[in-house]
Every structure is written in structure tokens, then in C-alpha cells.
DRENLODREN-326792 format. One record per residue (C-alpha): residue in one letter; x, y, z negated; residue number from 1. Coordinates in Angstrom, 3 decimals, m for minus. Each point is the difference from the previous one (the first is absolute). Last residue first. Layout:
N
A_X_Y_Z_NUM
...
//
This chain:
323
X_m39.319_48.991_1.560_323
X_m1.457_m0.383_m3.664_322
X_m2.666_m1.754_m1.119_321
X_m2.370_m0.355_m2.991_320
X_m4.000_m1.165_1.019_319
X_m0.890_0.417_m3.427_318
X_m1.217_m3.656_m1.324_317
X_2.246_m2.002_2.606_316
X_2.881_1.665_m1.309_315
X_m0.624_0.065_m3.558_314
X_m0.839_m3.724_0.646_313
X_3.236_m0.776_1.601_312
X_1.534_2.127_m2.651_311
X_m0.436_m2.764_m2.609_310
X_0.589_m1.982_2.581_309
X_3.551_1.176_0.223_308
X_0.526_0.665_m3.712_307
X_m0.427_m3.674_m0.866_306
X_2.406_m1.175_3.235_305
X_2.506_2.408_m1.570_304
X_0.108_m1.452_m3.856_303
X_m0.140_m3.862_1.358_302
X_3.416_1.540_2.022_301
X_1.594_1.083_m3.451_300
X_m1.362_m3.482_m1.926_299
X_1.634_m1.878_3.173_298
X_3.073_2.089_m0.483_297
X_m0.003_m0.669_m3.463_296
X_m0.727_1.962_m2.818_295
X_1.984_2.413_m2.519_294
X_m2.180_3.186_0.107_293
X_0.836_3.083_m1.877_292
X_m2.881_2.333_m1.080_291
X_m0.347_3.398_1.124_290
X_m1.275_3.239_m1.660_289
X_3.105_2.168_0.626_288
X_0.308_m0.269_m4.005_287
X_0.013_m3.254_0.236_286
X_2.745_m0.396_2.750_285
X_2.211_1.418_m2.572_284
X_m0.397_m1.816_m2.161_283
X_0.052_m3.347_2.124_282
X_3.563_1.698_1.017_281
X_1.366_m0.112_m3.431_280
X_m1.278_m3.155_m0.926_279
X_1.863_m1.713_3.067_278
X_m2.021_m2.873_1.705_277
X_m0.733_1.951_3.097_276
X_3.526_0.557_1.024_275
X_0.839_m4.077_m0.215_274
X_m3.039_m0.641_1.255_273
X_0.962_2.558_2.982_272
X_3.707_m1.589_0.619_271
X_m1.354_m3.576_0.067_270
X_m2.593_0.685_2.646_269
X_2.698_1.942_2.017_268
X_2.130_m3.773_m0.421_267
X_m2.997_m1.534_1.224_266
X_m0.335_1.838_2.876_265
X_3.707_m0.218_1.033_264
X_m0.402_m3.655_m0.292_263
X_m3.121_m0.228_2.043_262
X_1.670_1.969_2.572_261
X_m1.999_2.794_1.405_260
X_m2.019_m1.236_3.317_259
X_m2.660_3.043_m0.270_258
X_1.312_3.098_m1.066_257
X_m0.298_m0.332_m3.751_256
X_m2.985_1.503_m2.674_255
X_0.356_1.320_m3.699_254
X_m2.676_0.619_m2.354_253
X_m2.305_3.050_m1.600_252
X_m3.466_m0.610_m0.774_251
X_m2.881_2.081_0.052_250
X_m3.805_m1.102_m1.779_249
X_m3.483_0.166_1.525_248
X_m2.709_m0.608_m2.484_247
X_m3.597_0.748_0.093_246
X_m2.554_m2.739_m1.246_245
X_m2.215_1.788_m2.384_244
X_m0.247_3.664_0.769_243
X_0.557_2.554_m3.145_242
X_2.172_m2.016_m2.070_241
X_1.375_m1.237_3.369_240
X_1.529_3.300_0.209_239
X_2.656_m0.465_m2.313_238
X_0.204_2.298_m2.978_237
X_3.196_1.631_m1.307_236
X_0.831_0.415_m3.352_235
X_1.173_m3.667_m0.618_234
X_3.166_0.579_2.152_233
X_2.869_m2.352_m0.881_232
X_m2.576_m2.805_m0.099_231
X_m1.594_0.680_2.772_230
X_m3.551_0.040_0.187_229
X_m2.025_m2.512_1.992_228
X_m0.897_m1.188_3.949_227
X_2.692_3.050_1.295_226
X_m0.898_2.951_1.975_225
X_0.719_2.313_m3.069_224
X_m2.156_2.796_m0.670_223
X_m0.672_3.760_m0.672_222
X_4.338_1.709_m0.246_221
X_m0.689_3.390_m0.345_220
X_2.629_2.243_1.691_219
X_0.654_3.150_m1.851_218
X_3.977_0.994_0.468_217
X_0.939_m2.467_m2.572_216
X_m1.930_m2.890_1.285_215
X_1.978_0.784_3.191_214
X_2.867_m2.192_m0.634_213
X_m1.755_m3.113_m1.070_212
X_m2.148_m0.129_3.409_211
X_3.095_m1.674_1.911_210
X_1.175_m2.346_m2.980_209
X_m3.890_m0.301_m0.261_208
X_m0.636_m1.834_3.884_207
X_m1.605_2.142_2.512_206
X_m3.597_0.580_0.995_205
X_m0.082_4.119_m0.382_204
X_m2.968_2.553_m0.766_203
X_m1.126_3.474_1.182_202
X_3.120_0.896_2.164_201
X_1.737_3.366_0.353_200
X_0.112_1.004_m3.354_199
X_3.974_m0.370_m0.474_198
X_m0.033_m2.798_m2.695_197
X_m2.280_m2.148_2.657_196
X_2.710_1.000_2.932_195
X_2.784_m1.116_m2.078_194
X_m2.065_m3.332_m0.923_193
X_m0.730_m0.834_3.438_192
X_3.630_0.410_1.689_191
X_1.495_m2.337_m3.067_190
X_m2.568_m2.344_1.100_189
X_1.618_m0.085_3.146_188
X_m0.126_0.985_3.458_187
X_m3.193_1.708_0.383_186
X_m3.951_m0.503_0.539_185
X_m3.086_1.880_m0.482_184
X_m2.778_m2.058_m0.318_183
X_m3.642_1.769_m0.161_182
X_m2.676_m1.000_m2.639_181
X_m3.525_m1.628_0.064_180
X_m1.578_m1.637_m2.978_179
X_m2.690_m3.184_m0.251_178
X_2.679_m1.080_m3.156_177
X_0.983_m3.627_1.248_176
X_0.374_1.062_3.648_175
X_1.842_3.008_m0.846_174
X_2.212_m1.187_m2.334_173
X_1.156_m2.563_2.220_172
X_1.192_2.382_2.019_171
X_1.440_1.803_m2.197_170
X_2.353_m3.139_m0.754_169
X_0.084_m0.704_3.419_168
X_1.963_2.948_0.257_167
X_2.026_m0.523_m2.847_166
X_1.340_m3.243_1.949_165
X_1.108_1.857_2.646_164
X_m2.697_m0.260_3.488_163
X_0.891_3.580_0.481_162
X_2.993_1.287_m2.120_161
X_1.472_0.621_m3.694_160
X_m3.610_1.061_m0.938_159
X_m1.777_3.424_m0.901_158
X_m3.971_0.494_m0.946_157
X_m1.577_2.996_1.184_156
X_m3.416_1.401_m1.079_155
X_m2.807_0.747_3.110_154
X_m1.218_m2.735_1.235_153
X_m3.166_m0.143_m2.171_152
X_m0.272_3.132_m2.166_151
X_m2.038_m0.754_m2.756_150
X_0.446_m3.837_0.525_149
X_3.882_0.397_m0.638_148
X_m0.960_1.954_m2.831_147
X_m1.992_m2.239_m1.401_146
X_2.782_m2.869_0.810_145
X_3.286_2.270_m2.187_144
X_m2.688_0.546_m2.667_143
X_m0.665_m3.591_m0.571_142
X_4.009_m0.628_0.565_141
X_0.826_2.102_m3.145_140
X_1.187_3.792_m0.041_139
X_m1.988_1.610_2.730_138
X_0.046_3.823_1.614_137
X_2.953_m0.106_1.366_136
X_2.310_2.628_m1.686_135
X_3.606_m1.656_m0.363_134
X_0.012_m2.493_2.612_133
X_m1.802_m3.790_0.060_132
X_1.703_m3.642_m0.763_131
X_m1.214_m3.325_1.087_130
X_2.381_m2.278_m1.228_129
X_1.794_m2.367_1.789_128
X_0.599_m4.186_m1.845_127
X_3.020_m1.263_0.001_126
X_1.893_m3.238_0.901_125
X_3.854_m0.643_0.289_124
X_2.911_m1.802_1.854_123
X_m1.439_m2.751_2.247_122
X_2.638_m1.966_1.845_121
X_1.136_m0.806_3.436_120
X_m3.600_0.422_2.242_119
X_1.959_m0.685_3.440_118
X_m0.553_2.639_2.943_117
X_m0.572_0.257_3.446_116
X_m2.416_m2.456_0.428_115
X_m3.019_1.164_m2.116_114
X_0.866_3.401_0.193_113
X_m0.025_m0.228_3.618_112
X_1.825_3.399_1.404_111
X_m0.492_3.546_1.523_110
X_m3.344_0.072_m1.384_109
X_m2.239_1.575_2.248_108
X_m3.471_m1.710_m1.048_107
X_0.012_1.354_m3.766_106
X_m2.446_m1.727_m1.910_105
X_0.359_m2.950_m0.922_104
X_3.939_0.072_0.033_103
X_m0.024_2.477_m2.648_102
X_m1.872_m1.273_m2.641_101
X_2.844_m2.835_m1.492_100
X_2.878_2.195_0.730_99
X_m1.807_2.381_m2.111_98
X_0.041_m2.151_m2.609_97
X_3.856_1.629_m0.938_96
X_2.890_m0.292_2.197_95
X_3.713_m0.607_m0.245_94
X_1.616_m0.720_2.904_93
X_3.185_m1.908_m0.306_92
X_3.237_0.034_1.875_91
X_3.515_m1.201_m0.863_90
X_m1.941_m4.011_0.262_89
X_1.505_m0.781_3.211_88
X_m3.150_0.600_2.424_87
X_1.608_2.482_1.968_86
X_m2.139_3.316_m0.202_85
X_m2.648_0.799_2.348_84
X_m2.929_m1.368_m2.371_83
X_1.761_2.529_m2.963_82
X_m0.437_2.806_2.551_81
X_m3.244_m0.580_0.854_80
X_m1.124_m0.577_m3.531_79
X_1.406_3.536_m0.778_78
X_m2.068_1.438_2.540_77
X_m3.145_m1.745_m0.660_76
X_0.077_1.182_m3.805_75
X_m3.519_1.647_0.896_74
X_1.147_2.058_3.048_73
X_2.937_1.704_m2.091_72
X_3.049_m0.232_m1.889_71
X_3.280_m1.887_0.184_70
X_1.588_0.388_m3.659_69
X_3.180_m2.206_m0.453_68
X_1.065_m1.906_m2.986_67
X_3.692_m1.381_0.209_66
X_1.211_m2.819_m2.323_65
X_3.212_m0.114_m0.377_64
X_1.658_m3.494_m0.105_63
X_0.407_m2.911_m2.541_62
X_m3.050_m1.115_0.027_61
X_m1.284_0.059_m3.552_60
X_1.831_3.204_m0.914_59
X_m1.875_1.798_3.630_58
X_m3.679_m1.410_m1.574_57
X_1.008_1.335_m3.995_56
X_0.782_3.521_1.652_55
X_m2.773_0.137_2.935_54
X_m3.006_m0.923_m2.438_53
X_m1.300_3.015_m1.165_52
X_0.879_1.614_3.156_51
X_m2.507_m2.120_1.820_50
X_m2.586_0.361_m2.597_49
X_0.148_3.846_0.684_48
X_0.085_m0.338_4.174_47
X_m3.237_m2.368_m0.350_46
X_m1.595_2.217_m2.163_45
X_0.675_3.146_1.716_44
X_2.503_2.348_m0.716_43
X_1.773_m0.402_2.764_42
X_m2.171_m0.052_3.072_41
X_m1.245_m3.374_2.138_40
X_1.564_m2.381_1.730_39
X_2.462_m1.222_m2.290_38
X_2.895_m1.996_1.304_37
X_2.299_m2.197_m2.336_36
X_3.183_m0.577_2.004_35
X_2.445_m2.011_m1.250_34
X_4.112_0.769_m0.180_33
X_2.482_m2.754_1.462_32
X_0.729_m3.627_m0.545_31
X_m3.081_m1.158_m1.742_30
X_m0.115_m2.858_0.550_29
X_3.265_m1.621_m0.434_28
X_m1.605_m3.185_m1.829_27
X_1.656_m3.227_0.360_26
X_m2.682_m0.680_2.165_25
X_m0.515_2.818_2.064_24
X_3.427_m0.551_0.524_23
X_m0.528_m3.440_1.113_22
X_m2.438_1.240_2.446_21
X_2.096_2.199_1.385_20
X_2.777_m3.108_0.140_19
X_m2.107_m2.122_1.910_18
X_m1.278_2.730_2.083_17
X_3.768_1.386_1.080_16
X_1.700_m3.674_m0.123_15
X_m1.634_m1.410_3.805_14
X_2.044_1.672_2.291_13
X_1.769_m3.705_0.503_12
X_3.314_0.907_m1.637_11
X_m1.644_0.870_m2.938_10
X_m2.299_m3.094_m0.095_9
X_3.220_m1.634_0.138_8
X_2.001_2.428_m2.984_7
X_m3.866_m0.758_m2.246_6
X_0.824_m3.740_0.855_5
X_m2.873_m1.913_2.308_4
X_0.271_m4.009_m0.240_3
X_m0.219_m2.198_3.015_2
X_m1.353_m3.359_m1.029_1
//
């Protein structure tokens, strides 16, 4: 029987996958910096959790770890670029539930969610609050809907972008609450809450580390979009206390190009649990209003299929679209 050395397979052309897949192996990965892109504004939820972790996630690995802002069209920007990227595990995309809604909606996406990308690893979940300016005349969520019905179509309510996962949020609102109200969207939460402080929208959809902020400049923070109160935030009401049945959470998590390395996706996996586990940074992501998530992938992707028909029905209920 012929036997193959590593020097014969080397002389045959054959080494360079053996031995890149030994090195995956014998773990090299990673061998240069990784790229964490955000694709919406810092200061936003998914840019402040991101920072939260970046210090215990670039000790884990062995390598900086590089978080970059690319802004606009819903977070379909950013995704683009992460979906262009070599799929070598140095670039991840990390989204919120938005990357859930999207797709139904939008019929000039520049890519397939569903096949571009690899659902690595869940980071957090919050709830958004429904916050209004300084001045509007409401302070709970009954007020917030009578006026709504007062002047139908008329008060403004602020997202991080059409078809984002706030704006379903409102949306939802509507349905459930008879109430009519016009979307304005932006870039980021951090975009909403800065035009909330400044007077020039009536109410925001964004998560609390956004909101936060601009409780000190007058913003009233009515209700939570999550099933229950928080336990790190008693105070504020959710609005299924008022309508039975609402909830519609946000997430945070991390996707891949499609065809990443198992290895290299694993070893990512590794380097967020190992972030995520920290006291320190579970403080802090408290008092952001986010809870850490240690699941599996198939717990992360069980998490994404939920939200999509969730939507679905949002969807199918309002007629929702975008070109």
C-alpha cells in the first residue's frame, strides 16, 4: 500500500489544505485583528453592549478586537459589508432582532439574510421602552393612547430604521391599542433619543441604555415592551399590563459570512462566554437594561425563527413593506 508522508503530499501540491486545516487544528485562529461591525450609530444599544465586551473578548483571543460603526438603511449596510468579507472568522456582524424583521419586508435587499450569514452566538436580550419628550401632554401609556386617538396620525414616534425591530414595536402598538401614529426613522437609537431630549420628536422606541440619557433633560420613560417587569427596573410598567398578550423583545448576537470555519466559530463562541460570564461586565450590562445570554447556536437560531413569525403576523396584519 502506497503511503502519503506530509514531505510527499508536499511534493505532490497537495500539503497547503492539509496543513491549513491542521492549523486550524492546533489552533492559530486568530492570526490577525477581528472585525466586529455595527450597523447602526454609537451610542446605541447594540454599539454600547459591544464595547462592554471588546476588552475581556480581544484577552480571550489573543488579538484586537476592532468594533466598527457602518450606519444606515436598517443595519443593511453593515450586513453588506460583513456578507462581502472573507469568511475566515476576522469578521462578524453584530445585529439585533432586526435582522429577524428585515428580510420580510424590504424587497431590495442587497443580500439573502438567510444565506448569507451564519447565526454564531446570541449575546444579550432587552426589552425597548416607549419613552415621550419633555412637555407631551401624557405621563403613563393610557394617556400616551388617548392622545394618540385625539389626534390620530398626528404624534411622532422615532425608531433606529424602517422595518427595525422598534418599528414593529410601534407597530404592534398600534394594532393592539386601535391608535394611529407616524414613524420617523434614523440611524440609531442613539439618533432617536438626541432628537427626543431636543423636542423634535413626540416619543422614541429604543432600548433604555439609549433612553437613559435623556431622562435628565425631561423624557418620561411610559412602558417596557417586554412580557413582565424587569428586575433591575421595577418602576417601569410594561405594556402588556394594559393589553394582554403584547411582547416584542431585542436581542443583540453575532453573525458570520456564510462558509466560516466551524473551528474559528467555535473558538469566537468561546471568546464571548468567556466575556459574558465576567461580574463586572453583567453589571454593567444591567444597568444598560440587558441580560446576558449563554445558549447554543440552536437555542440562538430557535430565538430568530420565533421573532420571524412573530413578525409574519405583524406583517400580514398591517400590510408592512418597504421597496
Amino acid at each position: 500500500m502506497r503511503r502519503f508522508t506530509r514531505r510527499g503530499l508536499a511534493g505532490l501540491g497537495l500539503a497547503a489544505p492539509f496543513l491549513a486545516r491542521q492549523a486550524w487544528a492546533q489552533g492559530s485562529y486568530p492570526d490577525r485583528p477581528v472585525r466586529l461591525i455595527v450597523p447602526y450609530s454609537a451610542g446605541g444599544v447594540a454599539d454600547t453592549i459591544a464595547r462592554i465586551i471588546q476588552p475581556k473578548v480581544a484577552e480571550h483571543l489573543g488579538q484586537s478586537f476592532i468594533i466598527e460603526n457602518r450606519t444606515g438603511a436598517s443595519g443593511s449596510i453593515g450586513a453588506m459589508a460583513v456578507a462581502q468579507s472573507p469568511a475566515d472568522g476576522h469578521t462578524f456582524l453584530f445585529e439585533g432582532a432586526t435582522f429577524a424583521t428585515l428580510p420580510l419586508v424590504s424587497r431590495s435587499l442587497p443580500i439573502d439574510y438567510t444565506s448569507a450569514f451564519i447565526p454564531v452566538v446570541q449575546v444579550t436580550t432587552q426589552p425597548y421602552m416607549l419613552g415621550v419628550r419633555a412637555g407631551f401632554p401624557a405621563r403613563d401609556l393610557a394617556g400616551f393612547v388617548a392622545e394618540a386617538k385625539r389626534r390620530p396620525g398626528e404624534i411622532t414616534y422615532g425608531t433606529p430604521g424602517v422595518a427595525h425591530i422598534g418599528h414593529f414595536m410601534g407597530e404592534l402598538l398600534q394594532l393592539m391599542a386601535g391608535i394611529k401614529l407616524e414613524h420617523i426613522p434614523y440611524r440609531g437609537g442613539a439618533d432617536v433619543a438626541r432628537e427626543l431630549a431636543g423636542g423634535r420628536l413626540d416619543a422614541g422606541i429604543i432600548s433604555y441604555s439609549s433612553l437613559r440619557p435623556t431622562v435628565e433633560r425631561g423624557t418620561t420613560l411610559l412602558a417596557s415592551t417586554a412580557a413582565e417587569r424587569q428586575a433591575s427596573l421595577r418602576q417601569i410598567p410594561v405594556i402588556a399590563e394594559t393589553y394582554a398578550g403584547y411582547e416584542l423583545v431585542s436581542w443583540t448576537g453575532c453573525f458570520a459570512p456564510a462558509g466560516t470555519p466551524v473551528a474559528a466559530q467555535n473558538r469566537f463562541v468561546a471568546a464571548i462566554h468567556h466575556a459574558l460570564k465576567d461580574p463586572a461586565i453583567q453589571a454593567r450590562m444591567e444597568a444598560t437594561g440587558a441580560d446576558p445570554v449563554i445558549s447554543s447556536p440552536a437555542a440562538y437560531q430557535a430565538v430568530i425563527a420565533k421573532d420571524r413569525e412573530v413578525a409574519r403576523r405583524i406583517v400580514a396584519a398591517t400590510g408592512l413593506s418597504i421597496s
